[in-house]
DSSP file (Angstrom, degrees, kcal/mol; ACC not computed):
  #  RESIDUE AA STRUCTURE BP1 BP2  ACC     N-H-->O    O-->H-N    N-H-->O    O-->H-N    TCO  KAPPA ALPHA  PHI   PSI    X-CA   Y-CA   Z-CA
    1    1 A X              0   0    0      0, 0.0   113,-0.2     0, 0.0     2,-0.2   0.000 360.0 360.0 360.0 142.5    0.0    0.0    0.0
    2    2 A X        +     0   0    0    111,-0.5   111,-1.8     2,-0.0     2,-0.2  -0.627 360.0 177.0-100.3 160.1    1.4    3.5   -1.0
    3    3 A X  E     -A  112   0A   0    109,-0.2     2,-0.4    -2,-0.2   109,-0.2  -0.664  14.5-160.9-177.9 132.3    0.7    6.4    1.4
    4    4 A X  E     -A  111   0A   0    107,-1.7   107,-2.0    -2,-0.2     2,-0.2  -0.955  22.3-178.9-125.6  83.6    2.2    9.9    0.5
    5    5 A X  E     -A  110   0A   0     -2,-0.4   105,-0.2   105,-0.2     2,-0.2  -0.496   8.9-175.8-116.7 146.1    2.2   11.8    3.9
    6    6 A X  E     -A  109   0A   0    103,-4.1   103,-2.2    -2,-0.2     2,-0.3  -0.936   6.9-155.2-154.0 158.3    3.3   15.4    4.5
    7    7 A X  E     +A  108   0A   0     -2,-0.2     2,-0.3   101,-0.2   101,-0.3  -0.936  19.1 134.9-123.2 144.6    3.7   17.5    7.7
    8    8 A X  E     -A  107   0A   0     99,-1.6    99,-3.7    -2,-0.3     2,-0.4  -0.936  43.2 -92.3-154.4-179.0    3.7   21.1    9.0
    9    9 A X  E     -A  106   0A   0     -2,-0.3    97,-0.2    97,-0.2     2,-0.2  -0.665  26.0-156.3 -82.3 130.4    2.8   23.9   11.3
   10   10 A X  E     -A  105   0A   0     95,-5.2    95,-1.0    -2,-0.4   132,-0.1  -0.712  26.3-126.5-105.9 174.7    0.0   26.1   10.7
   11   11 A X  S    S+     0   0    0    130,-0.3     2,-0.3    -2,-0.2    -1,-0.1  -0.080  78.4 105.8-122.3  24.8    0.2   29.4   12.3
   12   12 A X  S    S-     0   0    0     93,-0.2     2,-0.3     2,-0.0    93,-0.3  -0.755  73.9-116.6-121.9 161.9   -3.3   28.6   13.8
   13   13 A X     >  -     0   0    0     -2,-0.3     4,-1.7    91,-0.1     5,-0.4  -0.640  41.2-106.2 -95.0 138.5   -5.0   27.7   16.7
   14   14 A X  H  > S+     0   0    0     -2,-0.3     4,-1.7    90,-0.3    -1,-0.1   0.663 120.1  37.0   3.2 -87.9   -7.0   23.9   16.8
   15   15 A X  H  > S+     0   0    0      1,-0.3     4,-3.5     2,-0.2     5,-0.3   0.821 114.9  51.0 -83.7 -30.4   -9.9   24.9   16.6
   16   16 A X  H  > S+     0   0    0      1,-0.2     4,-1.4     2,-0.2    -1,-0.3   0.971 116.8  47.0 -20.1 -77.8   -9.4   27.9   14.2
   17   17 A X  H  X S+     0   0    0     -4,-1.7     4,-1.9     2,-0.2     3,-0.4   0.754 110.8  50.9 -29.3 -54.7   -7.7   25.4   12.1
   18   18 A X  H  X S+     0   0    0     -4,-1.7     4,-1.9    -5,-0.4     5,-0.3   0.995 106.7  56.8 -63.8 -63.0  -10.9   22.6   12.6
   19   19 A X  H  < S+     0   0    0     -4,-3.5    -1,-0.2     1,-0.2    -2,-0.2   0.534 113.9  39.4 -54.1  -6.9  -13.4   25.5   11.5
   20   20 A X  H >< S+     0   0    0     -4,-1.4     3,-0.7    -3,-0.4     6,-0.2   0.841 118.5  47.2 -44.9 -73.2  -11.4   25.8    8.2
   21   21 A X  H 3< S+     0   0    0     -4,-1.9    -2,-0.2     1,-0.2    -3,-0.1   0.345 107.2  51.9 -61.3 -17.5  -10.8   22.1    7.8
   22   22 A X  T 3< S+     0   0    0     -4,-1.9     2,-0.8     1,-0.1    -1,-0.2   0.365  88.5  85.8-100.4   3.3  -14.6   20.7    8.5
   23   23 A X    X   +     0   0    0     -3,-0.7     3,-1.9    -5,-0.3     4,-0.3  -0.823  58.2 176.9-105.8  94.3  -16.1   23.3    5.6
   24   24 A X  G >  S+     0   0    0     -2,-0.8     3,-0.7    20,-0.6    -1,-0.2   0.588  71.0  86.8 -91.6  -5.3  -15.3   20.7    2.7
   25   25 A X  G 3  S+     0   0    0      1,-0.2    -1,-0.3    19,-0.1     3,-0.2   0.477  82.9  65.8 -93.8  -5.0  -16.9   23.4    0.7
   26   26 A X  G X   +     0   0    0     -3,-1.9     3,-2.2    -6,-0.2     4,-0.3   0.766  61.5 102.8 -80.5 -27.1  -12.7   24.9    0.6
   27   27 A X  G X>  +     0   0    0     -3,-0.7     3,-2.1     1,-0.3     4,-0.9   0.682  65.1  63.3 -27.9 -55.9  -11.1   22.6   -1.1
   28   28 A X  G 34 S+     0   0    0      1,-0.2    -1,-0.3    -3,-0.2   122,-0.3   0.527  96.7  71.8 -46.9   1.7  -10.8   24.6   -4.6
   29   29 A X  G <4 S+     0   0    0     -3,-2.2   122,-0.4   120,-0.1    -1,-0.2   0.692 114.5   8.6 -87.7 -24.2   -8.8   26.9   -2.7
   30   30 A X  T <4 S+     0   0    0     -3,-2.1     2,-0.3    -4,-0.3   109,-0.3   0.355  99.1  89.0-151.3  17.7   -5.9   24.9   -2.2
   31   31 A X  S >< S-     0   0    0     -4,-0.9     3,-1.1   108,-0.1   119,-0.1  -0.950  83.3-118.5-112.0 122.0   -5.8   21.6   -4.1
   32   32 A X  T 3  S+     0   0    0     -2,-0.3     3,-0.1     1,-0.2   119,-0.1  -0.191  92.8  26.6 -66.4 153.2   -4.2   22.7   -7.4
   33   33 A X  T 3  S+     0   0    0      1,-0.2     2,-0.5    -5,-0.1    23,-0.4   0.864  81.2 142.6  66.0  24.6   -6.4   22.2  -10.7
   34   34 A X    <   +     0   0    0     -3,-1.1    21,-0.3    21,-0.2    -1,-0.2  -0.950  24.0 177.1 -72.8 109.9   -9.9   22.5   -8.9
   35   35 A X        -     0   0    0     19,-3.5   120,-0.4    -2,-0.5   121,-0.4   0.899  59.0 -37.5 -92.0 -36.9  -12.2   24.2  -10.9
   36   36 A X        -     0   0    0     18,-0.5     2,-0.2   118,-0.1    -1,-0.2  -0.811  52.0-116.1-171.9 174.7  -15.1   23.9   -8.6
   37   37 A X        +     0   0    0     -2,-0.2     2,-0.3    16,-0.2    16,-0.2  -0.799  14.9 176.6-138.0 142.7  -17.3   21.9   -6.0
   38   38 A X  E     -B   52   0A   0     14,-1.3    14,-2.6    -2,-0.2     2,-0.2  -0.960  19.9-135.3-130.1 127.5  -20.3   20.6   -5.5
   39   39 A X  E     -B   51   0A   0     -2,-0.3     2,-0.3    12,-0.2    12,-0.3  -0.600  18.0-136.4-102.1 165.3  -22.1   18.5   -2.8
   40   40 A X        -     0   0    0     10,-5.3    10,-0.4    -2,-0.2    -1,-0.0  -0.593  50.9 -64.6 -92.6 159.3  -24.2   15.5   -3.4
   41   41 A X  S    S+     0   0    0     -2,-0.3     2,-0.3     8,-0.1    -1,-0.1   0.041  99.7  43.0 -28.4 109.9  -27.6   15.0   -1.5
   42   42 A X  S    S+     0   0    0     -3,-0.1     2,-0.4     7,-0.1     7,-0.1  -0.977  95.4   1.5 157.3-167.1  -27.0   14.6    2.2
   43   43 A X        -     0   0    0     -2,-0.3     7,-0.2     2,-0.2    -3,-0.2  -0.717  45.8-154.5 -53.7 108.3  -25.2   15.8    4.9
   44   44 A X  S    S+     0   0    0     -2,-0.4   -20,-0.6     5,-0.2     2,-0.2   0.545  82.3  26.6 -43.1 -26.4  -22.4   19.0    4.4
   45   45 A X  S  > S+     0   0    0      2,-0.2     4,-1.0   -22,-0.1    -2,-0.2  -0.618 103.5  17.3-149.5-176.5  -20.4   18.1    7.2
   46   46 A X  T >4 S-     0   0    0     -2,-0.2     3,-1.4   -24,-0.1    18,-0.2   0.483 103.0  -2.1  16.6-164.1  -19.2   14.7    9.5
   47   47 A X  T 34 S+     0   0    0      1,-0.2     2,-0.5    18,-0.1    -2,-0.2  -0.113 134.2  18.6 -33.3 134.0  -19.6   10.6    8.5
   48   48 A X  T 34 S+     0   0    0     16,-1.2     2,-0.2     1,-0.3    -1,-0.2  -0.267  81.0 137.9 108.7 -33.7  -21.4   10.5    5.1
   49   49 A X    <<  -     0   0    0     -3,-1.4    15,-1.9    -4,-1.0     2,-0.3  -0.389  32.7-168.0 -63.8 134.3  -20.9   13.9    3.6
   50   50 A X  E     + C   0  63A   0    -10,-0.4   -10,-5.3    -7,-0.2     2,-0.3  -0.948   9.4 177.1-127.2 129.6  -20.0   13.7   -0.1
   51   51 A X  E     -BC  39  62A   0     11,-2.1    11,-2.3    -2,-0.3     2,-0.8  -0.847  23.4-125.4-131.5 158.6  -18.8   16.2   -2.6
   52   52 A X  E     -BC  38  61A   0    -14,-2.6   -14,-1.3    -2,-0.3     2,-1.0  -0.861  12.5-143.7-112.7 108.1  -17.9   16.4   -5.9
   53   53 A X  E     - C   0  60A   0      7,-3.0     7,-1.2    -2,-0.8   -16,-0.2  -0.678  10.3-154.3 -31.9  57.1  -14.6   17.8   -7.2
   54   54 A X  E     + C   0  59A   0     -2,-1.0   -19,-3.5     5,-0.2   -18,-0.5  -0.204  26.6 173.6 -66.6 130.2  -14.9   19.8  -10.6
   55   55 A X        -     0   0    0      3,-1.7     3,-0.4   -21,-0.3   -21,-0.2  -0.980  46.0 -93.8-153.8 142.1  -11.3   19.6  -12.5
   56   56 A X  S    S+     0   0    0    -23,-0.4     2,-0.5    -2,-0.3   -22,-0.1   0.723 122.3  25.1  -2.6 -60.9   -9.8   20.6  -15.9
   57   57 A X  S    S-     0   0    0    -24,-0.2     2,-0.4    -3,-0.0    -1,-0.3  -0.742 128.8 -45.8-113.8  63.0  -10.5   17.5  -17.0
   58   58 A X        -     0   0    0     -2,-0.5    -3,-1.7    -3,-0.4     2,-0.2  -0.858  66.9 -75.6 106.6-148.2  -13.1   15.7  -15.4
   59   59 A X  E     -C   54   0A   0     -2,-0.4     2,-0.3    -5,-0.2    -5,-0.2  -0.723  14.4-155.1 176.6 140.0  -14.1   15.0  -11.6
   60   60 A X  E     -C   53   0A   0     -7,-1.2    -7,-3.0    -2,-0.2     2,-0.4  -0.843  21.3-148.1-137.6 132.3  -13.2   12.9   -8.2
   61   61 A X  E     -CD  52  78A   0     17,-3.6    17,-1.3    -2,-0.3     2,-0.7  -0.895  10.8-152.8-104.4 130.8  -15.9   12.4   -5.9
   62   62 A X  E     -CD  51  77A   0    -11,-2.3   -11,-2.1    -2,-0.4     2,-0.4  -0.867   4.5-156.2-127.9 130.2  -15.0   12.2   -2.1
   63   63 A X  E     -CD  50  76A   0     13,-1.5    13,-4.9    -2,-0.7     2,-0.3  -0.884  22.6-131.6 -97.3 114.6  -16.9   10.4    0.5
   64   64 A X  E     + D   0  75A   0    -15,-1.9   -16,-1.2    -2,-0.4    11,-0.2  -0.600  41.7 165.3 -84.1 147.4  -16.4   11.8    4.0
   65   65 A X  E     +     0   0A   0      9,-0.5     2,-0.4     1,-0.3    -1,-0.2   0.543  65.6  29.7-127.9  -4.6  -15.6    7.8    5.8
   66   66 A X  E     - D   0  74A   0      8,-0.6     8,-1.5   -20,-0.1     2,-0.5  -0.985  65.0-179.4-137.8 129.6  -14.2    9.0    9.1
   67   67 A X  E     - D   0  73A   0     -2,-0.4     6,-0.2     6,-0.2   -20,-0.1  -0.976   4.1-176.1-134.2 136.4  -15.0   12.2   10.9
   68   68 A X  E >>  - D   0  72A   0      4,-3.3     3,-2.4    -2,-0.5     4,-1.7  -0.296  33.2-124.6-144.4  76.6  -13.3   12.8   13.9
   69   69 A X  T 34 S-     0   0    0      1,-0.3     4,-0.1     2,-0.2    -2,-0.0   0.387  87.6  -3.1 -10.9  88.3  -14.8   16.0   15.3
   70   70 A X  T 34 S+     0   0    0      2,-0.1    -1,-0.3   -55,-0.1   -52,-0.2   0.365 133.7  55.2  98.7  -6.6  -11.7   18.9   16.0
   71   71 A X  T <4 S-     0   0    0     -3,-2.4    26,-1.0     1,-0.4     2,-0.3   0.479 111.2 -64.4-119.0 -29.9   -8.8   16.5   15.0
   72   72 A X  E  <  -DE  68  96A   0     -4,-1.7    -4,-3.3    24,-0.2    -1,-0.4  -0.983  29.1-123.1 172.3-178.2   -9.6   15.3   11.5
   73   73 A X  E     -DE  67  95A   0     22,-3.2    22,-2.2    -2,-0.3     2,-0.4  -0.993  19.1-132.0-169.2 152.7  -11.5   13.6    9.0
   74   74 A X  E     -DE  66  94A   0     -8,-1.5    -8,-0.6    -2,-0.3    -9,-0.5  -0.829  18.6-153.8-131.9 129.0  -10.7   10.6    6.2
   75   75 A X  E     -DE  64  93A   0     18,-0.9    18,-1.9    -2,-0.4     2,-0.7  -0.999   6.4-147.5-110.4 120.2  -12.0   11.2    2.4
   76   76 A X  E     -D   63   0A   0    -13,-4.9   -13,-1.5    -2,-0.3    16,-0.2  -0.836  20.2-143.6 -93.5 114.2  -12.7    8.1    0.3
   77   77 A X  E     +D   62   0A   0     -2,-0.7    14,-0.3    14,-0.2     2,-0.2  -0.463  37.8 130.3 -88.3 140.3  -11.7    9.0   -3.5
   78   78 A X  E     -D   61   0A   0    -17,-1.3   -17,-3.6     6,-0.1     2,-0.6  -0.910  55.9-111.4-178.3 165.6  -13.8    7.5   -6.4
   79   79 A X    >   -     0   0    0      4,-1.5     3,-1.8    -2,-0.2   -19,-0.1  -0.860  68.8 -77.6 -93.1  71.7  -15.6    8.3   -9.6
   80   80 A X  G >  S-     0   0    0     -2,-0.6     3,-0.6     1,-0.3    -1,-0.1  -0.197 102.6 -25.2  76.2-150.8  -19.2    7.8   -8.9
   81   81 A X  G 3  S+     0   0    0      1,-0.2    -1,-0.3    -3,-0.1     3,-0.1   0.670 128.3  79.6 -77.8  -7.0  -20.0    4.1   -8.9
   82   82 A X  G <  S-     0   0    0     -3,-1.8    -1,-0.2     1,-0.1    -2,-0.2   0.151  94.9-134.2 -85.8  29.1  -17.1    3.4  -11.1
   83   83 A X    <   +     0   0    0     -3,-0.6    -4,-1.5    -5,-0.1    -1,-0.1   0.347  51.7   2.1  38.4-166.9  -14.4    3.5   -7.9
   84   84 A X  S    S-     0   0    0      5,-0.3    -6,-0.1    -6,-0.2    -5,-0.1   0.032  80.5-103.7 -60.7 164.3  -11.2    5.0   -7.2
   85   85 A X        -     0   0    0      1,-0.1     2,-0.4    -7,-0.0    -6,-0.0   0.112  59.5 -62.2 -89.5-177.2   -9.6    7.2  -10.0
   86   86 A X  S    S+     0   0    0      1,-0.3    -1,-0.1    29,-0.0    29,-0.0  -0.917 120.8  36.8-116.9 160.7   -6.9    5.7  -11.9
   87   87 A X  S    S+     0   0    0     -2,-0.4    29,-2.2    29,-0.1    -1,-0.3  -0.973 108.4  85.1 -59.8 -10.2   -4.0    4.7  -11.2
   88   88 A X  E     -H  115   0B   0     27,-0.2    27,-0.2     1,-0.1     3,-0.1  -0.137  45.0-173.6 -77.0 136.3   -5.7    3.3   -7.7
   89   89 A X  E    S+     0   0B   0     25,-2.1    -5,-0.3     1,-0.3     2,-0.3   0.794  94.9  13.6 -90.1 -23.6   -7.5    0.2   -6.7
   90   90 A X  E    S-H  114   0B   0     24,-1.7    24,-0.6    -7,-0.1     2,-0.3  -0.965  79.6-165.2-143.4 155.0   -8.2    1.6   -3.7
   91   91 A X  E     +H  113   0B   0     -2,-0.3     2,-0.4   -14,-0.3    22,-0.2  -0.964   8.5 173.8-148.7 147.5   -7.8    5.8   -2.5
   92   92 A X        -     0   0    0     20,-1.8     2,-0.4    -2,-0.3    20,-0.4  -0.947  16.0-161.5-136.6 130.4   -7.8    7.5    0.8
   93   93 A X  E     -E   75   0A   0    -18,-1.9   -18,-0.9    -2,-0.4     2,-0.2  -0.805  19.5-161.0-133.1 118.1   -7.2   11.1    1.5
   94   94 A X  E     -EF  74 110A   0     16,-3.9    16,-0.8    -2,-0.4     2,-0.4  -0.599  13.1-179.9 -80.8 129.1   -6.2   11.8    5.7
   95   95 A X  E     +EF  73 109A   0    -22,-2.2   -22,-3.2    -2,-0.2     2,-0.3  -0.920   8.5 173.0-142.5 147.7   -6.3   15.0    7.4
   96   96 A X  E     -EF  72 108A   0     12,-1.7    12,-2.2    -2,-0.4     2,-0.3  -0.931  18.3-150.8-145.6 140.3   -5.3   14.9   11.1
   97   97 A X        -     0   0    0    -26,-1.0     2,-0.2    -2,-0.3    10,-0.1  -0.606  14.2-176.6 -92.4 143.4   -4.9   18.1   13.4
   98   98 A X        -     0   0    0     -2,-0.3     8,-1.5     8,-0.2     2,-0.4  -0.930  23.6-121.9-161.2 134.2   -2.3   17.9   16.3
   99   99 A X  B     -G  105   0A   0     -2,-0.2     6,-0.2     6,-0.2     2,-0.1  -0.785  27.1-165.4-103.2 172.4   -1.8   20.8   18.8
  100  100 A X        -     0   0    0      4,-3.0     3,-0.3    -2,-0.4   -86,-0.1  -0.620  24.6 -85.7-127.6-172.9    1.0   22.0   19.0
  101  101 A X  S >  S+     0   0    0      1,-0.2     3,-2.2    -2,-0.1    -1,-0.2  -0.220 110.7  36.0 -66.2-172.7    3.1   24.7   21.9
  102  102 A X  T 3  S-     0   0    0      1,-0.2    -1,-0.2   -89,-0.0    -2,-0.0   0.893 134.7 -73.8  53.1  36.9    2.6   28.4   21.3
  103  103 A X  T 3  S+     0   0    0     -3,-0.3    -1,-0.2     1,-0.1     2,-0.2   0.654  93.6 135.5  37.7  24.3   -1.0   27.9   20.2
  104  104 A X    <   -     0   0    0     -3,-2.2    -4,-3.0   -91,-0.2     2,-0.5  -0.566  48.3-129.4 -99.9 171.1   -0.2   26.3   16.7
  105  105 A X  E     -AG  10  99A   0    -95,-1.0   -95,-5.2   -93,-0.3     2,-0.5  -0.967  11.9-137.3-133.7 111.5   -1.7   23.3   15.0
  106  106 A X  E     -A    9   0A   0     -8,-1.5     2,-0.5    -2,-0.5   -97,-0.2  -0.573  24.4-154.5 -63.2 111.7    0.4   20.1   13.2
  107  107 A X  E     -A    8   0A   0    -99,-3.7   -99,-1.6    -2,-0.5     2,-0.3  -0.926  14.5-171.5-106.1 143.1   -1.1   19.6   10.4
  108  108 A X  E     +AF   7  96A   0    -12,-2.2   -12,-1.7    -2,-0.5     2,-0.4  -0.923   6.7 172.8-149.8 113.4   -0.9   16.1    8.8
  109  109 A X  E     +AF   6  95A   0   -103,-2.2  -103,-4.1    -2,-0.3     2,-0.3  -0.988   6.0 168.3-140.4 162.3   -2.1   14.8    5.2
  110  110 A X  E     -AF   5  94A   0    -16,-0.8   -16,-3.9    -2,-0.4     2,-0.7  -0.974  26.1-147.3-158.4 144.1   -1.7   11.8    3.6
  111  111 A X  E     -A    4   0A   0   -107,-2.0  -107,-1.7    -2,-0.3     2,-0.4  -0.908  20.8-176.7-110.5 131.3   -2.8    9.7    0.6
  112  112 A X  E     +A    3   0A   0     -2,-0.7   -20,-1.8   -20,-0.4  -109,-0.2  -0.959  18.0 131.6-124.3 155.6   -3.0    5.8    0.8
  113  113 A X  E     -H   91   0B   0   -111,-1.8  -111,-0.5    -2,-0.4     2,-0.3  -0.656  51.8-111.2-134.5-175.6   -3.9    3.4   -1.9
  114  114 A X  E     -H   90   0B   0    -24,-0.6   -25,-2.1  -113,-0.2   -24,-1.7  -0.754  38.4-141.7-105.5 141.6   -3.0    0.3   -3.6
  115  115 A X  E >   -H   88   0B   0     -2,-0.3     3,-1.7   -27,-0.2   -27,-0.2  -0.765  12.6-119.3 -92.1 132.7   -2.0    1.1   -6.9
  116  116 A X  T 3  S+     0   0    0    -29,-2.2   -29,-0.1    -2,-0.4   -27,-0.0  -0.669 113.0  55.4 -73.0 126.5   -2.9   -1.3  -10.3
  117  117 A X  T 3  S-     0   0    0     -2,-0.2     3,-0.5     4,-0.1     2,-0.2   0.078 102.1-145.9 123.5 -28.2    0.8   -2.0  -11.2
  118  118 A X    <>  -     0   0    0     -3,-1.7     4,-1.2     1,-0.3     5,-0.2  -0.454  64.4 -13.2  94.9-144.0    1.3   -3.4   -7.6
  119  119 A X  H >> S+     0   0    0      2,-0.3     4,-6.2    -2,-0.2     3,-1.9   0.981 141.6  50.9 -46.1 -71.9    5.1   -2.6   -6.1
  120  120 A X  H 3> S+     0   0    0     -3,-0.5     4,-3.1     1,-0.3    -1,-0.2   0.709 107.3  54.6 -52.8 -35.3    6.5   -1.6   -9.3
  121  121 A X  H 3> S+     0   0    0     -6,-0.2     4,-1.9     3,-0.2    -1,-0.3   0.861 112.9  44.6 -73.8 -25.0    3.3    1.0   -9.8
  122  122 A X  H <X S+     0   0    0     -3,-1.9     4,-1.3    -4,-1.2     5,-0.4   0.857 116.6  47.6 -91.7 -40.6    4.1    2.6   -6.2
  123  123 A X  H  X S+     0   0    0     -4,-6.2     4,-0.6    -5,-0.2    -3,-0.2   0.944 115.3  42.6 -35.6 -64.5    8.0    2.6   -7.3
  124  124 A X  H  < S+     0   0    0     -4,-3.1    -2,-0.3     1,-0.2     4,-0.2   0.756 134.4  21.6 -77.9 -41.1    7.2    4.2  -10.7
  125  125 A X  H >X S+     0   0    0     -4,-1.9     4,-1.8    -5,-0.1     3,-0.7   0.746  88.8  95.6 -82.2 -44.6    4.5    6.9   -9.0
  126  126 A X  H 3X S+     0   0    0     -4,-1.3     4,-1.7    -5,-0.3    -2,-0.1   0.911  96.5  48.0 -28.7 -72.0    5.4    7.2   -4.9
  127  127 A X  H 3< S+     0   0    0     -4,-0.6     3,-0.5    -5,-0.4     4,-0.4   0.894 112.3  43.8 -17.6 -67.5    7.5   10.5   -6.2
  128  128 A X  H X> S+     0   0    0     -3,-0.7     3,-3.1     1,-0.3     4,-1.2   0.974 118.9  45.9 -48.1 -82.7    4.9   12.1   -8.4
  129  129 A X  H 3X S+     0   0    0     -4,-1.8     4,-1.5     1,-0.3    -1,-0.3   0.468 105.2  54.1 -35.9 -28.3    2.3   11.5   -5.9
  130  130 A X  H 3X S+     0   0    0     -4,-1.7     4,-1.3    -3,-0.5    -1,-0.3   0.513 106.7  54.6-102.3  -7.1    4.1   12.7   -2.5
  131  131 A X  H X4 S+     0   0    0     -3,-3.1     3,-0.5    -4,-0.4    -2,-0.2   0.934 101.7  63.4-106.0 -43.9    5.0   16.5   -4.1
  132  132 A X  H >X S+     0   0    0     -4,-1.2     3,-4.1     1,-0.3     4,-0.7   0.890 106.9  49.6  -9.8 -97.8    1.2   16.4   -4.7
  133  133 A X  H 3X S+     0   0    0     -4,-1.5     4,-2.3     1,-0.4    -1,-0.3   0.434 107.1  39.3  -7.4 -61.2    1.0   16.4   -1.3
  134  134 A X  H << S+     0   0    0     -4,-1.3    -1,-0.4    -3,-0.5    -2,-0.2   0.257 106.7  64.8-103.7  21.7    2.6   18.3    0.1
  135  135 A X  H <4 S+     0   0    0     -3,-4.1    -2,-0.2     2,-0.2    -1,-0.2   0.577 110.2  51.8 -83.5 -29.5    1.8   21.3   -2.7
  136  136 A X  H  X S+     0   0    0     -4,-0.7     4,-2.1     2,-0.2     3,-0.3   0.813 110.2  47.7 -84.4 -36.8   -1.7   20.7   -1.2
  137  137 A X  T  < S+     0   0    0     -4,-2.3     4,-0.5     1,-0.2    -1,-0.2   0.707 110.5  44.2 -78.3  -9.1   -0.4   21.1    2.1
  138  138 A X  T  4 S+     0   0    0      2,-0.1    -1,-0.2    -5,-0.1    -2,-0.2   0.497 111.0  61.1-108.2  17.6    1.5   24.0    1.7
  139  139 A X  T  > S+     0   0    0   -109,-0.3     4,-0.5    -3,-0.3    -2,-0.2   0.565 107.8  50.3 -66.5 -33.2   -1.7   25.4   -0.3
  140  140 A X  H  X S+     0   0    0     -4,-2.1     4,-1.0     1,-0.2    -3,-0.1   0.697  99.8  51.0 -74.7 -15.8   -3.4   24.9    2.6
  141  141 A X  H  4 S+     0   0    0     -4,-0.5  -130,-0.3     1,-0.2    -1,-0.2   0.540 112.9  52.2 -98.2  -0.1   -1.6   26.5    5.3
  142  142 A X  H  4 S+     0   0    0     -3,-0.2     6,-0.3     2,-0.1    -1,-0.2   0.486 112.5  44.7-103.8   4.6   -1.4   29.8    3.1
  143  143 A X  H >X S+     0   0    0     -4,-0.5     4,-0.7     3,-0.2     3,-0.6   0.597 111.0  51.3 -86.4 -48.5   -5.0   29.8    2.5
  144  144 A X  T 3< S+     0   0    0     -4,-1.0    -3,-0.2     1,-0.3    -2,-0.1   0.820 119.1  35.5 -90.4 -18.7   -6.1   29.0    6.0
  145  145 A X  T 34 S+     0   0    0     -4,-0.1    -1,-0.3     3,-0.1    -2,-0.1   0.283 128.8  35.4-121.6  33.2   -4.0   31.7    7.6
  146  146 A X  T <4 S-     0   0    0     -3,-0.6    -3,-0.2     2,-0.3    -2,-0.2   0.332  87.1-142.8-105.6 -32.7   -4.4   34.1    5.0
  147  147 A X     <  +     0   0    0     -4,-0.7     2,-0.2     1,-0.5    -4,-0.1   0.326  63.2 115.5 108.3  -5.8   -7.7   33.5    3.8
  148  148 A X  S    S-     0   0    0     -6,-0.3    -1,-0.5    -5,-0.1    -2,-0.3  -0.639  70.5-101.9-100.9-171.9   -6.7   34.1    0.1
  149  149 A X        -     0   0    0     -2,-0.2    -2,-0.2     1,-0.1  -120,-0.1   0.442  21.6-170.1 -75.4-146.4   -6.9   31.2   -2.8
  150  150 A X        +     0   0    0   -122,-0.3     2,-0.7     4,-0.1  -120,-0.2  -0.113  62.7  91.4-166.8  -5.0   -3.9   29.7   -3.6
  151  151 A X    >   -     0   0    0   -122,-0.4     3,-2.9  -123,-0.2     2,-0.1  -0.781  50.5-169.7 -94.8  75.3   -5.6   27.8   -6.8
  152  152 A X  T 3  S+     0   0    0     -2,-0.7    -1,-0.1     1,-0.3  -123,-0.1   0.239  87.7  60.3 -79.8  28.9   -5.3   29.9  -10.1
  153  153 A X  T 3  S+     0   0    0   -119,-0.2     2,-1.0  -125,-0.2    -1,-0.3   0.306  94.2  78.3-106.6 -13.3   -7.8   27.4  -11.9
  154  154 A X    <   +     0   0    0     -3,-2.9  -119,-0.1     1,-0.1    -3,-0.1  -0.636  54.0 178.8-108.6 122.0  -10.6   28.2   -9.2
  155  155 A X              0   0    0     -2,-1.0    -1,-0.1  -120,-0.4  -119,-0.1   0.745 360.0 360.0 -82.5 -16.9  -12.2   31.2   -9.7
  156  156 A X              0   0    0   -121,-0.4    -1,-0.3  -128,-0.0  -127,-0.1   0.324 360.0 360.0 -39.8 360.0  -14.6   31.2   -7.0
């Protein structure tokens, strides 16, 4: 299983940080190549809320599958009924809140999968995939403590 972690400090307090991080309605704001979002029918927030990703090229639907109320929350990535996007058999996206001294927040993302392609797909990808990461995490920590975009494909 691949999983493509990055860390840092956001210049924020918890809970600041959680009332950013539980409004799934941010995402275009700091995940590069988000054109938009949209939620499906449901819940906005905790276990069950699901939203839809608008991108150049398409769209990744995320299923909230863990909510864990002021530290963090688990996305399950897929296409509709047609599952995880491709290269993955399987997709996860983590974000976990930590406090920290001096009234700052650790912030924590990660993506796991299994990859189609097995070892040799996590060899040939693990790279790509971990500078993702952490582009989205440092799109996020200049968004949430400035408050401006960071996404020049979302225009919202």
């Amino acid at each position: 299983m691949l999983s493509a972690r990055h860390e840092l400090i956001l210049d924020l307090n918890p809970e600041a940080a959680w009332a950013r991080l539980r409004d799934l309605s941010l995402a275009p704001h700091y995940v590069p190549g988000l054109t938009g979002c949209e939620f499906h029918p449901g819940p906005r927030d905790g276990l069950g809320a699901s939203r839809r990703v608008l991108m150049k090229r398409g769209f990744l639907d995320e299923s909230v599958v863990e909510w864990r109320e002021g530290q963090g929350l688990v996305l399950r990535l897929h296409r509709a009924e047609q599952g995880p996007p491709f290269p993955f058999r399987e997709a996860s996206f983590r974000y976990a809140l930590h406090p920290e001294s001096g009234g700052r927040t650790r912030l924590s993302l990660s993506l796991d999968g299994d990859l189609r392609g097995g070892r040799f797909g996590e060899w040939l990808l693990a790279g790509a995939l971990k500078k993702t990461v952490a582009k989205i995490a440092v799109n996020l920590k200049a968004f949430y403590e400035t408050g401006k975009s960071q996404n020049p494909d979302y225009a919202g």
